[in-house]
mmCIF file of the N, C-alpha and C atoms, coordinates in Angstrom:
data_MODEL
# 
_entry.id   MODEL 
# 
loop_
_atom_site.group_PDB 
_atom_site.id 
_atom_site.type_symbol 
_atom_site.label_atom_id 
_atom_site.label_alt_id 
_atom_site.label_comp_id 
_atom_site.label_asym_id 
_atom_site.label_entity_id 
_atom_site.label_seq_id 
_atom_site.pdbx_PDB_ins_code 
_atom_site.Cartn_x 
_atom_site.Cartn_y 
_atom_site.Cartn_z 
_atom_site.occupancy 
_atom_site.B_iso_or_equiv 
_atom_site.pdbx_formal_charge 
_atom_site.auth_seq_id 
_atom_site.auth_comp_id 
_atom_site.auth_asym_id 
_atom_site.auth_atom_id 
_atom_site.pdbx_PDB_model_num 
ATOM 1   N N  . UNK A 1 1  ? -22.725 4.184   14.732 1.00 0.00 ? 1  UNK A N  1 
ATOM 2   C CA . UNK A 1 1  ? -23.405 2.909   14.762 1.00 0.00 ? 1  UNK A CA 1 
ATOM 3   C C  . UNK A 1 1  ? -23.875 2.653   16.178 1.00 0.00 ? 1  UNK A C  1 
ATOM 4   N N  . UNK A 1 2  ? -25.255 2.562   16.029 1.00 0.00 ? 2  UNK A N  1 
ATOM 5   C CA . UNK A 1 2  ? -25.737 1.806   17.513 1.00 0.00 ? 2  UNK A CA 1 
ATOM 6   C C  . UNK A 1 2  ? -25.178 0.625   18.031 1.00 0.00 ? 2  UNK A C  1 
ATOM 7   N N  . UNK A 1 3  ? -25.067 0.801   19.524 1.00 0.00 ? 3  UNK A N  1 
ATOM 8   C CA . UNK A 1 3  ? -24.741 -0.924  20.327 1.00 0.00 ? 3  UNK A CA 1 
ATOM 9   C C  . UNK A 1 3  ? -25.053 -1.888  20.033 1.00 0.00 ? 3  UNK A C  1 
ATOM 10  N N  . UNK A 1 4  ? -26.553 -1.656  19.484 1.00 0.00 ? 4  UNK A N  1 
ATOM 11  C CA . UNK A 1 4  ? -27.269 -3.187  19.376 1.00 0.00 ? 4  UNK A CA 1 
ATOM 12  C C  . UNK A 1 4  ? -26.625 -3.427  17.783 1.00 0.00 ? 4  UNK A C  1 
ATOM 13  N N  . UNK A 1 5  ? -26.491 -2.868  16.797 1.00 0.00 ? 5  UNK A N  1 
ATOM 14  C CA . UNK A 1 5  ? -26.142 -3.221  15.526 1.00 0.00 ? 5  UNK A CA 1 
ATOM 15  C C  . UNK A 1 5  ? -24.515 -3.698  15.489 1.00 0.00 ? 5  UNK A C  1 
ATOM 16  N N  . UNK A 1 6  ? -24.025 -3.858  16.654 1.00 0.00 ? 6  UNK A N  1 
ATOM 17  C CA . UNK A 1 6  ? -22.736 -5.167  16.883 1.00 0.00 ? 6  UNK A CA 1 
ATOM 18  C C  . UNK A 1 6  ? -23.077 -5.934  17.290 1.00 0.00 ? 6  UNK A C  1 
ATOM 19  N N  . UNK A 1 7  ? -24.353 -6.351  17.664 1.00 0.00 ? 7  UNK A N  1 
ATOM 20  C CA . UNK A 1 7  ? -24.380 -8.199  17.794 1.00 0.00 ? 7  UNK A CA 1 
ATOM 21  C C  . UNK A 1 7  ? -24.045 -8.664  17.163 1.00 0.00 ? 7  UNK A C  1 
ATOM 22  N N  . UNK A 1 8  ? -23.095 -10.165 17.670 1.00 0.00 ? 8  UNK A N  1 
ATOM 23  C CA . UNK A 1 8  ? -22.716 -10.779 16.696 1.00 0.00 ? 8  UNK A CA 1 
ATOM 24  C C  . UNK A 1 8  ? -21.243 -10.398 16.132 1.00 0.00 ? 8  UNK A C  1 
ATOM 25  N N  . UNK A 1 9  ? -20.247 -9.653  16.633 1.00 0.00 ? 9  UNK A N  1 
ATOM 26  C CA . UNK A 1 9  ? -19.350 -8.871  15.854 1.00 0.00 ? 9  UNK A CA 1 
ATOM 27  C C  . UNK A 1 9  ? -18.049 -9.040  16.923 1.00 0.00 ? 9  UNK A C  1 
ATOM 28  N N  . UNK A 1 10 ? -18.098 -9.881  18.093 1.00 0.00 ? 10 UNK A N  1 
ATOM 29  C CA . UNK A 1 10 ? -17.742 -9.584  19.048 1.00 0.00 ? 10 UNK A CA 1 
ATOM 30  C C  . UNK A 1 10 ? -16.322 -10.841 19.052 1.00 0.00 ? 10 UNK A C  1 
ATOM 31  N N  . UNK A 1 11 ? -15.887 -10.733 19.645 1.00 0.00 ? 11 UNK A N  1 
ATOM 32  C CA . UNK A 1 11 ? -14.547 -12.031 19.631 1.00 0.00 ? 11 UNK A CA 1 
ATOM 33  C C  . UNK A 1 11 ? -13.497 -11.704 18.109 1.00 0.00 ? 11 UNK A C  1 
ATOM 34  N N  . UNK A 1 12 ? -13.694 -12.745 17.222 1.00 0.00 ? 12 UNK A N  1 
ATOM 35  C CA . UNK A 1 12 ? -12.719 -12.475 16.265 1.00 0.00 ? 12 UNK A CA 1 
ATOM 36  C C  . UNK A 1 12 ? -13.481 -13.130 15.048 1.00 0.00 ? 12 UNK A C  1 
ATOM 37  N N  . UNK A 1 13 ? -14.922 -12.118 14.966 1.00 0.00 ? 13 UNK A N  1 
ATOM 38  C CA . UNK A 1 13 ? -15.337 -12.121 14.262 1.00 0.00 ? 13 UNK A CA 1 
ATOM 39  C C  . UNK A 1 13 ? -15.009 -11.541 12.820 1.00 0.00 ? 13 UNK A C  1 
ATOM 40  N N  . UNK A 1 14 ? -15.574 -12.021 11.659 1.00 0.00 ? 14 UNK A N  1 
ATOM 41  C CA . UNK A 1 14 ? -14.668 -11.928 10.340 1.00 0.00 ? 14 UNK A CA 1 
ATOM 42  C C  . UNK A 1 14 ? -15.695 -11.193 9.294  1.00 0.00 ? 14 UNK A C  1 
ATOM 43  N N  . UNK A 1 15 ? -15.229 -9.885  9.690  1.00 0.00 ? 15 UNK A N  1 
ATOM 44  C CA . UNK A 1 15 ? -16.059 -8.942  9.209  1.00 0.00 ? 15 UNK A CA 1 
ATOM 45  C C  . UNK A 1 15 ? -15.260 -8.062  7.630  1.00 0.00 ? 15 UNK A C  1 
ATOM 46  N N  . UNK A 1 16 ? -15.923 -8.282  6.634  1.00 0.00 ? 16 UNK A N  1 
ATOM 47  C CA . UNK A 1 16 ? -14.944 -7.373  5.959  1.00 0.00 ? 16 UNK A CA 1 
ATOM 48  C C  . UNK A 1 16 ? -14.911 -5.598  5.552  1.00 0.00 ? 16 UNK A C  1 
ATOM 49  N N  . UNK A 1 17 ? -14.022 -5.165  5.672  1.00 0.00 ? 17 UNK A N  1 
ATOM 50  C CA . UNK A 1 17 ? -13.230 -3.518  6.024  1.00 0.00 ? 17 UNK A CA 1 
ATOM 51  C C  . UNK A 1 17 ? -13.731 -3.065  4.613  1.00 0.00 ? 17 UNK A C  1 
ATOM 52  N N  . UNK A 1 18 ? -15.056 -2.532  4.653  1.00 0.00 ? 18 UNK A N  1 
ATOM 53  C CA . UNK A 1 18 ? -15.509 -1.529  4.044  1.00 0.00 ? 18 UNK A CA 1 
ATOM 54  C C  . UNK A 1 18 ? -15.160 -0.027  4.125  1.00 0.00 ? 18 UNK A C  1 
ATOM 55  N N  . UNK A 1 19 ? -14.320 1.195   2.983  1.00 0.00 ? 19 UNK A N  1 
ATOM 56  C CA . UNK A 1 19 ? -14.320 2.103   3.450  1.00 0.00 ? 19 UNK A CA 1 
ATOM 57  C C  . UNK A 1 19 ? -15.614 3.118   2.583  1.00 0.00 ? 19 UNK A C  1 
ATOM 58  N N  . UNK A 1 20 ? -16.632 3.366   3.121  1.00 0.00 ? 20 UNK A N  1 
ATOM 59  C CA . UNK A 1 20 ? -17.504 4.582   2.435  1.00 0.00 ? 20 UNK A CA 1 
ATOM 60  C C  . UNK A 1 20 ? -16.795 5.482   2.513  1.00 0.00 ? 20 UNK A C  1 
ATOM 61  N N  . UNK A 1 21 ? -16.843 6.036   1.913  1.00 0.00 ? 21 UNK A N  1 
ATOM 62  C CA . UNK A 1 21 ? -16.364 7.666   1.615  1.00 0.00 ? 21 UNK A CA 1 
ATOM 63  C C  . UNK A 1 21 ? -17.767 8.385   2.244  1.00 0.00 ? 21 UNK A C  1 
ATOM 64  N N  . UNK A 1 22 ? -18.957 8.315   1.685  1.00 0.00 ? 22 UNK A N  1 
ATOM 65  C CA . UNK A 1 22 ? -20.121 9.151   1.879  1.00 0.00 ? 22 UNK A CA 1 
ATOM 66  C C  . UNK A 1 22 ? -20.297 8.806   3.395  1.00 0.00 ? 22 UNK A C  1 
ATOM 67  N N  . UNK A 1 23 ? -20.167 7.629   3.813  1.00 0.00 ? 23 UNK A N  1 
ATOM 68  C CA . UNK A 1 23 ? -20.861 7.341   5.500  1.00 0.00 ? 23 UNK A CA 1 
ATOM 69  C C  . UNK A 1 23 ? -19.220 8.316   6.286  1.00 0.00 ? 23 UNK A C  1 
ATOM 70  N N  . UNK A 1 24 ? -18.319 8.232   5.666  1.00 0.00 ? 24 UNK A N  1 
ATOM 71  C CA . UNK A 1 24 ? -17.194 9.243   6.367  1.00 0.00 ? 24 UNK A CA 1 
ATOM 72  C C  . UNK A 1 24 ? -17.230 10.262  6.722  1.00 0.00 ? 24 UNK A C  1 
ATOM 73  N N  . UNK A 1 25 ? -17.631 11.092  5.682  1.00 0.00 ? 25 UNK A N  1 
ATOM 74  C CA . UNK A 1 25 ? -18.180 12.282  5.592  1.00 0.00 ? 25 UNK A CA 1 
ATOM 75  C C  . UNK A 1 25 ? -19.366 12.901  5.878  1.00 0.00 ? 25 UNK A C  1 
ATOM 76  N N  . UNK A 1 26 ? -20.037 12.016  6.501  1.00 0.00 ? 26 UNK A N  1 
ATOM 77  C CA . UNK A 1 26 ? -21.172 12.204  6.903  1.00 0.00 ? 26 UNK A CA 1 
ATOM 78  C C  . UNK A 1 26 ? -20.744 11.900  8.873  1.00 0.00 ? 26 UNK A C  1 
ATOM 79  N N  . UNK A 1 27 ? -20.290 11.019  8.654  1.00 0.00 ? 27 UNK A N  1 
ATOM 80  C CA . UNK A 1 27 ? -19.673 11.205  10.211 1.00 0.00 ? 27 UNK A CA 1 
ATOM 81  C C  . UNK A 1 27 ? -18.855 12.533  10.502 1.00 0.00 ? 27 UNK A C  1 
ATOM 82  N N  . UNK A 1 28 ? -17.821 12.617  9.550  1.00 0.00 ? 28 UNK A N  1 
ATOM 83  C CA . UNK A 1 28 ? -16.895 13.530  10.187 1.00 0.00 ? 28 UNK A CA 1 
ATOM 84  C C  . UNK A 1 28 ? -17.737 15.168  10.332 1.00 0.00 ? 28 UNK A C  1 
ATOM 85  N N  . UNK A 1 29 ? -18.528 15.254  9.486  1.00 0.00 ? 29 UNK A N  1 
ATOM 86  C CA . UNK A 1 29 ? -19.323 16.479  9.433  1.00 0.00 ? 29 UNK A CA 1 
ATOM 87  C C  . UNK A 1 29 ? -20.448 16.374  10.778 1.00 0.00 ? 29 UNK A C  1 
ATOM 88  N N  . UNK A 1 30 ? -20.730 14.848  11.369 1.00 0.00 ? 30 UNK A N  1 
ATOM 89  C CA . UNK A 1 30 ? -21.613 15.016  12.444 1.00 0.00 ? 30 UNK A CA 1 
ATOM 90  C C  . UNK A 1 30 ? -21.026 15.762  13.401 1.00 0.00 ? 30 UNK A C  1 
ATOM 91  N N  . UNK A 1 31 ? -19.448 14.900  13.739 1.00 0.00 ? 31 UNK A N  1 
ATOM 92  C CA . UNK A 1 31 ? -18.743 15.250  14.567 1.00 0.00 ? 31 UNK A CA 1 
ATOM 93  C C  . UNK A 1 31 ? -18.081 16.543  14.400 1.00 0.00 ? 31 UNK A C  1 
ATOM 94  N N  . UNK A 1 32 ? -17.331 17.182  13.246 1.00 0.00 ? 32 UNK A N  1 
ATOM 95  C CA . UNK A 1 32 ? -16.391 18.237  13.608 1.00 0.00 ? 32 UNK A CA 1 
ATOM 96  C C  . UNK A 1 32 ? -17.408 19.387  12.661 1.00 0.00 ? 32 UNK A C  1 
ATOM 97  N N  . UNK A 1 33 ? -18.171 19.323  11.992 1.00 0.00 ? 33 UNK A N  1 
ATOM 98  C CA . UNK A 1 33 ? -18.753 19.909  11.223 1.00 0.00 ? 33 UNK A CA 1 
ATOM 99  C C  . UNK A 1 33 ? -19.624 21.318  12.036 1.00 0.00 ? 33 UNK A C  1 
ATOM 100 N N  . UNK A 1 34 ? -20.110 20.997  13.521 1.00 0.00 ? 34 UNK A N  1 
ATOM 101 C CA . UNK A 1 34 ? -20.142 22.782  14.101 1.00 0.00 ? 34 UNK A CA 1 
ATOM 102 C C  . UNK A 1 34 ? -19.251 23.100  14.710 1.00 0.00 ? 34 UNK A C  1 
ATOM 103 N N  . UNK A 1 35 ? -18.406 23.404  14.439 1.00 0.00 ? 35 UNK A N  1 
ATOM 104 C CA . UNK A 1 35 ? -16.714 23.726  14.248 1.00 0.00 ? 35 UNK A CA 1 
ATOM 105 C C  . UNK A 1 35 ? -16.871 24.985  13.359 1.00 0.00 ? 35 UNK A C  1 
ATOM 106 N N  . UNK A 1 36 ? -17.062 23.978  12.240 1.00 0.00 ? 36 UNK A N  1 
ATOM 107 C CA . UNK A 1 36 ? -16.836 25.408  11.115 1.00 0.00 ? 36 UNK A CA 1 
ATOM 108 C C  . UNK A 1 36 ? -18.528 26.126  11.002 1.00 0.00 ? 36 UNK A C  1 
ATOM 109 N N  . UNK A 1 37 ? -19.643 25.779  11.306 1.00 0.00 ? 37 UNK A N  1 
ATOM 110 C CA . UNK A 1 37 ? -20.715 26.843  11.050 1.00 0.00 ? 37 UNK A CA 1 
ATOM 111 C C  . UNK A 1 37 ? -20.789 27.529  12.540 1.00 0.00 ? 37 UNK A C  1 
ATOM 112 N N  . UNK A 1 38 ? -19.411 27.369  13.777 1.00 0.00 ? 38 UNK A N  1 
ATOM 113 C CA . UNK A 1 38 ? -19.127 28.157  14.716 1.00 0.00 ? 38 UNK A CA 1 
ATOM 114 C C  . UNK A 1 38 ? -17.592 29.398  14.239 1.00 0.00 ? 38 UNK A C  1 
ATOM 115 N N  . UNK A 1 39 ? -17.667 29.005  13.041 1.00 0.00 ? 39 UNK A N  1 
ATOM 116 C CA . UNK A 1 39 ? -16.007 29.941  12.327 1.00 0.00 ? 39 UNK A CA 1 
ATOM 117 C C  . UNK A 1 39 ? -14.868 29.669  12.532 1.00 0.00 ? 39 UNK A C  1 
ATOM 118 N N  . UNK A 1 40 ? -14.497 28.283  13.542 1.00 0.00 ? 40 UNK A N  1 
ATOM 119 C CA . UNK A 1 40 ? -13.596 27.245  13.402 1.00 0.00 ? 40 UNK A CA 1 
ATOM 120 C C  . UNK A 1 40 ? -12.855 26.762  12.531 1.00 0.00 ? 40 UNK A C  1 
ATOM 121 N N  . UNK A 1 41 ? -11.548 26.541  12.593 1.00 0.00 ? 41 UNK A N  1 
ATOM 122 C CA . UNK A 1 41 ? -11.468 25.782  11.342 1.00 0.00 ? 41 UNK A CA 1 
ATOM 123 C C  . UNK A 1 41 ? -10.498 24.216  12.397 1.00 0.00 ? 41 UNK A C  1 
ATOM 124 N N  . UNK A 1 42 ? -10.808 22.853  11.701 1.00 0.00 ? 42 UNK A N  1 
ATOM 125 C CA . UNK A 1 42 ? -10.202 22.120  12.295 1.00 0.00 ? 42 UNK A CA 1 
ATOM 126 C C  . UNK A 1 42 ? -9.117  21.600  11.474 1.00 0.00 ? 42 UNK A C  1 
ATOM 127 N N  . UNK A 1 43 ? -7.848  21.720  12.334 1.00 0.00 ? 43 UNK A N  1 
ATOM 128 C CA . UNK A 1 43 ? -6.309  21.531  11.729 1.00 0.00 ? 43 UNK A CA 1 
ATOM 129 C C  . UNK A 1 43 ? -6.095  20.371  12.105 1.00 0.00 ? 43 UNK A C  1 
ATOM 130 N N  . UNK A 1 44 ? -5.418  19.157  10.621 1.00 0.00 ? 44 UNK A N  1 
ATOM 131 C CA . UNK A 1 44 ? -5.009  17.763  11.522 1.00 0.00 ? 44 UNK A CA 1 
ATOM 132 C C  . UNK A 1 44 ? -3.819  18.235  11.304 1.00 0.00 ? 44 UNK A C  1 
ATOM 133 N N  . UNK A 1 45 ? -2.669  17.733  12.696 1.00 0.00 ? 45 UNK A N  1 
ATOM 134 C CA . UNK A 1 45 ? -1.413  18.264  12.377 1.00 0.00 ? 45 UNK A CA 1 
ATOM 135 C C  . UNK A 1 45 ? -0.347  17.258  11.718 1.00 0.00 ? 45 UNK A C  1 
ATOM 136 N N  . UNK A 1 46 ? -1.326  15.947  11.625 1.00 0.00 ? 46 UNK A N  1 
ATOM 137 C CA . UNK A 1 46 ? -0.406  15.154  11.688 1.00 0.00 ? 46 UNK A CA 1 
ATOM 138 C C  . UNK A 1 46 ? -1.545  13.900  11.440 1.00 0.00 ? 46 UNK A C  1 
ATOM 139 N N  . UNK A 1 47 ? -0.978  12.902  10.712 1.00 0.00 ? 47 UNK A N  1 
ATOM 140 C CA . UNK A 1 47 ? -1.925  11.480  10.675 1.00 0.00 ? 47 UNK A CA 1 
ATOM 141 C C  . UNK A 1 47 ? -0.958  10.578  10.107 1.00 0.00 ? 47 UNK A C  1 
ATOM 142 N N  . UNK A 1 48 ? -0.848  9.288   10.257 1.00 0.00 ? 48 UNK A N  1 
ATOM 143 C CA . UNK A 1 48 ? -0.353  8.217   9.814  1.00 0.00 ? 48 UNK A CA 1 
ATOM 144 C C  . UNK A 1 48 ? -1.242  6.951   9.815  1.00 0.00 ? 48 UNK A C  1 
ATOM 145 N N  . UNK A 1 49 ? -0.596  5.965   8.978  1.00 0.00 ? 49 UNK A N  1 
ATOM 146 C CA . UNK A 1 49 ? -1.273  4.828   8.654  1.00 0.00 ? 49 UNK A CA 1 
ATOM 147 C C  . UNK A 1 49 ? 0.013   3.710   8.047  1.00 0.00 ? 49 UNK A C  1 
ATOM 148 N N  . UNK A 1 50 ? -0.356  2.859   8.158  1.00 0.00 ? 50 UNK A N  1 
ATOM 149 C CA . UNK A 1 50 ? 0.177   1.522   7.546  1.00 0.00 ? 50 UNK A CA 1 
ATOM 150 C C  . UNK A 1 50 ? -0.378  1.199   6.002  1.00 0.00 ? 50 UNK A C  1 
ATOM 151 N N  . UNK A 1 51 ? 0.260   1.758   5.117  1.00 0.00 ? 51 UNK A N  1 
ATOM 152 C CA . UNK A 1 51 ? -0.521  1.152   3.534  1.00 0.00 ? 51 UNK A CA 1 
ATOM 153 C C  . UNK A 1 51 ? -0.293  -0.177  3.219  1.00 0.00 ? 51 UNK A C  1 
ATOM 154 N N  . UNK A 1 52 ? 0.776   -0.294  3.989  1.00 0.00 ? 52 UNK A N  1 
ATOM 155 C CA . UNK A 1 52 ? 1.010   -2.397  3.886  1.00 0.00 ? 52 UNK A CA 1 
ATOM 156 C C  . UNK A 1 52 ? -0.286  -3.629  4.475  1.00 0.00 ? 52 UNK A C  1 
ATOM 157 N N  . UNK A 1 53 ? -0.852  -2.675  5.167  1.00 0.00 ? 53 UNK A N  1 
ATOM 158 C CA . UNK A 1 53 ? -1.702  -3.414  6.409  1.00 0.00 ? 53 UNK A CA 1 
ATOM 159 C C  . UNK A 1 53 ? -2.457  -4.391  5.902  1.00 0.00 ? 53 UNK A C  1 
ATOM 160 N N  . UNK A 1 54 ? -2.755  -5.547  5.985  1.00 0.00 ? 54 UNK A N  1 
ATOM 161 C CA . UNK A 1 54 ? -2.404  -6.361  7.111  1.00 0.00 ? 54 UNK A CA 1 
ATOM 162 C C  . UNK A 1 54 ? -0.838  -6.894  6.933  1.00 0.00 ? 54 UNK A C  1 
ATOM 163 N N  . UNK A 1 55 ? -0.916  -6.918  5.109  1.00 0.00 ? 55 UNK A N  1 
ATOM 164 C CA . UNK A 1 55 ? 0.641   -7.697  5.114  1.00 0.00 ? 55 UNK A CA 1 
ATOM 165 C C  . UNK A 1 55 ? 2.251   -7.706  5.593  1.00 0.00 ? 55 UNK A C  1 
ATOM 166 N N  . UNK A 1 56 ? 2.317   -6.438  6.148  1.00 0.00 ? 56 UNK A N  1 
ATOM 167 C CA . UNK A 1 56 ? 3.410   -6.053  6.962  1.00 0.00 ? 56 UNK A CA 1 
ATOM 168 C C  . UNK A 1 56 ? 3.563   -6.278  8.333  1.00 0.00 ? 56 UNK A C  1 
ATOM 169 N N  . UNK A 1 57 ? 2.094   -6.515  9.180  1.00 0.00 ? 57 UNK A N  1 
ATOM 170 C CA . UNK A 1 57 ? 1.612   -6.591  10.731 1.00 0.00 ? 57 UNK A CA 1 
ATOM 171 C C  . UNK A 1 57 ? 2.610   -7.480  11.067 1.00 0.00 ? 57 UNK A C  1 
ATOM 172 N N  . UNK A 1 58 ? 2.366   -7.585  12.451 1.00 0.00 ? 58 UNK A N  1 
ATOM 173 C CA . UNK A 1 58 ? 2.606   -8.716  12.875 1.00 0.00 ? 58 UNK A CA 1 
ATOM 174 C C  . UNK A 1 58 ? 2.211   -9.911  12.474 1.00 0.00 ? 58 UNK A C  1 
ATOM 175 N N  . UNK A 1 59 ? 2.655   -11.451 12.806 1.00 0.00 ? 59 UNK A N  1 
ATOM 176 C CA . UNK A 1 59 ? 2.342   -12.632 12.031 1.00 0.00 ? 59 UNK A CA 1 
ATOM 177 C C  . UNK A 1 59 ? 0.587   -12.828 12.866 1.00 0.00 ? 59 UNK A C  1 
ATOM 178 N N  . UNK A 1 60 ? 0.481   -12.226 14.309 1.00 0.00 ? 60 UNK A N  1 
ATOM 179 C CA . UNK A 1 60 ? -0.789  -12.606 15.130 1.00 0.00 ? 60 UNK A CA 1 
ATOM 180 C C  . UNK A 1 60 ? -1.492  -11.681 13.942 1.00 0.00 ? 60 UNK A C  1 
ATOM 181 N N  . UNK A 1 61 ? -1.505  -10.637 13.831 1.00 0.00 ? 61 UNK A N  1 
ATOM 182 C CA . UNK A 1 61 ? -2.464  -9.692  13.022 1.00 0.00 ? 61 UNK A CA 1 
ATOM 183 C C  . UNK A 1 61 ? -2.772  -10.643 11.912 1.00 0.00 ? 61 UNK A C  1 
ATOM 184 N N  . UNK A 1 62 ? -1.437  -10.834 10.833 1.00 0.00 ? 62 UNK A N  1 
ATOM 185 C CA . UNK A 1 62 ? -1.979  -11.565 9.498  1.00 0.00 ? 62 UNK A CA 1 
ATOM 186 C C  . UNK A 1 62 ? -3.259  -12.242 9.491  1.00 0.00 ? 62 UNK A C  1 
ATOM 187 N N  . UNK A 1 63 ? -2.705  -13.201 10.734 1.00 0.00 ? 63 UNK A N  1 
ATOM 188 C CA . UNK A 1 63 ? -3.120  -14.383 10.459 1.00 0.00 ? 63 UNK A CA 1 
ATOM 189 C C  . UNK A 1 63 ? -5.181  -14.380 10.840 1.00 0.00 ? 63 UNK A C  1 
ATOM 190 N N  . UNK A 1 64 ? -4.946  -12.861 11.909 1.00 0.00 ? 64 UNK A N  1 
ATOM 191 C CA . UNK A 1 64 ? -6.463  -12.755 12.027 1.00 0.00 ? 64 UNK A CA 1 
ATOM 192 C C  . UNK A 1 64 ? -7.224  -12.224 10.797 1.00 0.00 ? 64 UNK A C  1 
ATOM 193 N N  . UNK A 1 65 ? -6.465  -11.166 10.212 1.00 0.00 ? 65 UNK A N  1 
ATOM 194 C CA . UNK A 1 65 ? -7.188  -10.637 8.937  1.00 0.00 ? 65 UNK A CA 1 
ATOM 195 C C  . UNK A 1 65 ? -6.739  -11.441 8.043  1.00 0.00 ? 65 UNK A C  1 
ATOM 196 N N  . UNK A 1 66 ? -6.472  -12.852 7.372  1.00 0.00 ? 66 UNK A N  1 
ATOM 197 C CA . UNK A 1 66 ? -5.993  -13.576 6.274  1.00 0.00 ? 66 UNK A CA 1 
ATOM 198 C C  . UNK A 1 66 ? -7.375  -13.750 5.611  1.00 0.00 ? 66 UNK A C  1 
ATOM 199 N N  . UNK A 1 67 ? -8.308  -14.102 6.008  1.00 0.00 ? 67 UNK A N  1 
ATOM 200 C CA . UNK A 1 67 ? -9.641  -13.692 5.067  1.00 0.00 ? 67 UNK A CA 1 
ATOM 201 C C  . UNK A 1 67 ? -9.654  -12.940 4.223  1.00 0.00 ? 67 UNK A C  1 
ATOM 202 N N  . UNK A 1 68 ? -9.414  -11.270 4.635  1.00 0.00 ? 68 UNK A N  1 
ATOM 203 C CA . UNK A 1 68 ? -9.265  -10.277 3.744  1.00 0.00 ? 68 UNK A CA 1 
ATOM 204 C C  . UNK A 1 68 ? -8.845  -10.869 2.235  1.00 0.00 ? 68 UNK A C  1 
ATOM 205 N N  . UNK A 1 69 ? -9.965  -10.390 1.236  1.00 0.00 ? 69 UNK A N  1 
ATOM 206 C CA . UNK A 1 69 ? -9.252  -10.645 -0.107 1.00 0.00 ? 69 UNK A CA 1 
ATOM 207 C C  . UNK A 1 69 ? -9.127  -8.909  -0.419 1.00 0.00 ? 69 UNK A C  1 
ATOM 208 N N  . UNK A 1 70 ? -8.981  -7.836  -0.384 1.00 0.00 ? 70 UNK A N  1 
ATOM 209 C CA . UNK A 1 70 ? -8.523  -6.217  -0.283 1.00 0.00 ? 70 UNK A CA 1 
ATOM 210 C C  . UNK A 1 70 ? -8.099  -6.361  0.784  1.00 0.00 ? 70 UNK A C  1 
ATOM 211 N N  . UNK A 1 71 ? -6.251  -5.900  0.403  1.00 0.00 ? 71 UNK A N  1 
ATOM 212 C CA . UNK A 1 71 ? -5.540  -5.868  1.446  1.00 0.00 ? 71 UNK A CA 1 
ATOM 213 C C  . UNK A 1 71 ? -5.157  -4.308  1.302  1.00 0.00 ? 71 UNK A C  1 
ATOM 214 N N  . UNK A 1 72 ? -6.243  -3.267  0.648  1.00 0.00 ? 72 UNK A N  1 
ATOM 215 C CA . UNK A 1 72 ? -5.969  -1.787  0.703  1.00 0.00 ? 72 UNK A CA 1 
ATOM 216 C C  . UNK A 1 72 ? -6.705  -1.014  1.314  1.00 0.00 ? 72 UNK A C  1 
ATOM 217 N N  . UNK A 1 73 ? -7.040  -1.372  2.572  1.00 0.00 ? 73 UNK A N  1 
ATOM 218 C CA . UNK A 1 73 ? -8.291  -0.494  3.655  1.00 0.00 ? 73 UNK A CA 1 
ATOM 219 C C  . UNK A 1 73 ? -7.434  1.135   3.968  1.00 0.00 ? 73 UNK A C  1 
ATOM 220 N N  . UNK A 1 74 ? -6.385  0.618   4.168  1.00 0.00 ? 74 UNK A N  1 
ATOM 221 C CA . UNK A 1 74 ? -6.046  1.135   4.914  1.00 0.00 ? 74 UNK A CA 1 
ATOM 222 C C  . UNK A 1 74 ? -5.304  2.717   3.768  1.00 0.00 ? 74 UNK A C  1 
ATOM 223 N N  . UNK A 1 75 ? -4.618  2.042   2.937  1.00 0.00 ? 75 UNK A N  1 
ATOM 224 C CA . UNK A 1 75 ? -4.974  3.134   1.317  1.00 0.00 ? 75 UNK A CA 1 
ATOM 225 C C  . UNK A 1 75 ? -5.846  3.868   1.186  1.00 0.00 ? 75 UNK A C  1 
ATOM 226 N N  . UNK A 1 76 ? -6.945  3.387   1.196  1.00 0.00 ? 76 UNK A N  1 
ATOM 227 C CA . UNK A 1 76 ? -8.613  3.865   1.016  1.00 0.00 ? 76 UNK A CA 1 
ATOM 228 C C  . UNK A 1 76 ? -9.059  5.108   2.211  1.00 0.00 ? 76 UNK A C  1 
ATOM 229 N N  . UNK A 1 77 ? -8.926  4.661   3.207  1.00 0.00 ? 77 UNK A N  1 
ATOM 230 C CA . UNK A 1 77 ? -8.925  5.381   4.201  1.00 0.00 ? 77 UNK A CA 1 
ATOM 231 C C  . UNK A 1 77 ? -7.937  7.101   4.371  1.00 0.00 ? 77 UNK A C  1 
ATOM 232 N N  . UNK A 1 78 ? -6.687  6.484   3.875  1.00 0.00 ? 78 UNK A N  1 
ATOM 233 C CA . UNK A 1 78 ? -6.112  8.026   3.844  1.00 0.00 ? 78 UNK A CA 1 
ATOM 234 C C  . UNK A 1 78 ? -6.096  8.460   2.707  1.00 0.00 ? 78 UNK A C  1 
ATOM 235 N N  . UNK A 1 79 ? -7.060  7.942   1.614  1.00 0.00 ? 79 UNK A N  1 
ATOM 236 C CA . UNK A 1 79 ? -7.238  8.772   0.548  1.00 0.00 ? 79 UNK A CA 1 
ATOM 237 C C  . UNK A 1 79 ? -8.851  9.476   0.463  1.00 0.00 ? 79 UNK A C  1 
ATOM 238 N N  . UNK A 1 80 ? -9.485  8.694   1.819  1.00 0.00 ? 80 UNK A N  1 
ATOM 239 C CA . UNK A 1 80 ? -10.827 9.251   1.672  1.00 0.00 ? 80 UNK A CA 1 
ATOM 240 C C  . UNK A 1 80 ? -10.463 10.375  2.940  1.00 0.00 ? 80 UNK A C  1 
ATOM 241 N N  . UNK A 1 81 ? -9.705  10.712  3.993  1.00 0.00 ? 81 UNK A N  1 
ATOM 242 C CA . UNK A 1 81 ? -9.181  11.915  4.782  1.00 0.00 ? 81 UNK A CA 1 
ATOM 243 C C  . UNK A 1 81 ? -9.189  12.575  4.017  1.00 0.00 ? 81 UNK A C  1 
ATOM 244 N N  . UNK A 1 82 ? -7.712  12.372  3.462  1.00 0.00 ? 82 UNK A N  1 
ATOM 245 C CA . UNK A 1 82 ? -7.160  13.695  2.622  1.00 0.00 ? 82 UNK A CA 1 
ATOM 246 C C  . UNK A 1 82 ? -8.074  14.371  1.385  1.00 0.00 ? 82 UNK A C  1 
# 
């Protein structure tokens, strides 16, 4: 995402946590993708996440993401990795 397409996004702004799968994969292939058409292969050794998130955070976190009506970003996310 370009600089200029965060105007507006800045402070504690209340944006809601979209996960694409296709815009993911389209990133991760920008980024690690000549890797493998160099015969690479890229190993994660390791990843974690919070599947509770926001509802487990801290009470400061909650209370910034309490908007959220999907409280499974973060689900979504390590099911669109893996």
């Amino acid at each position: 995402m370009r600089s200029g397409s965060w105007s507006g996004l800045e402070g504690d702004a209340q944006c809601n946590i979209i996960i694409n799968t296709a815009l993911l994969e389209q990133g991760w292939e920008e980024h690690f993708g000549y890797l493998k058409d160099l015969g690479y292969a890229v190993v994660i050794g390791a990843f974690g996440g919070n599947p509770d998130w926001p509802l487990d955070a801290p009470v400061r976190v909650q209370n910034r993401y309490d908007y959220l009506t999907d409280t499974t970003p973060d689900w979504q996310w390590q099911n669109t990795f893996l």
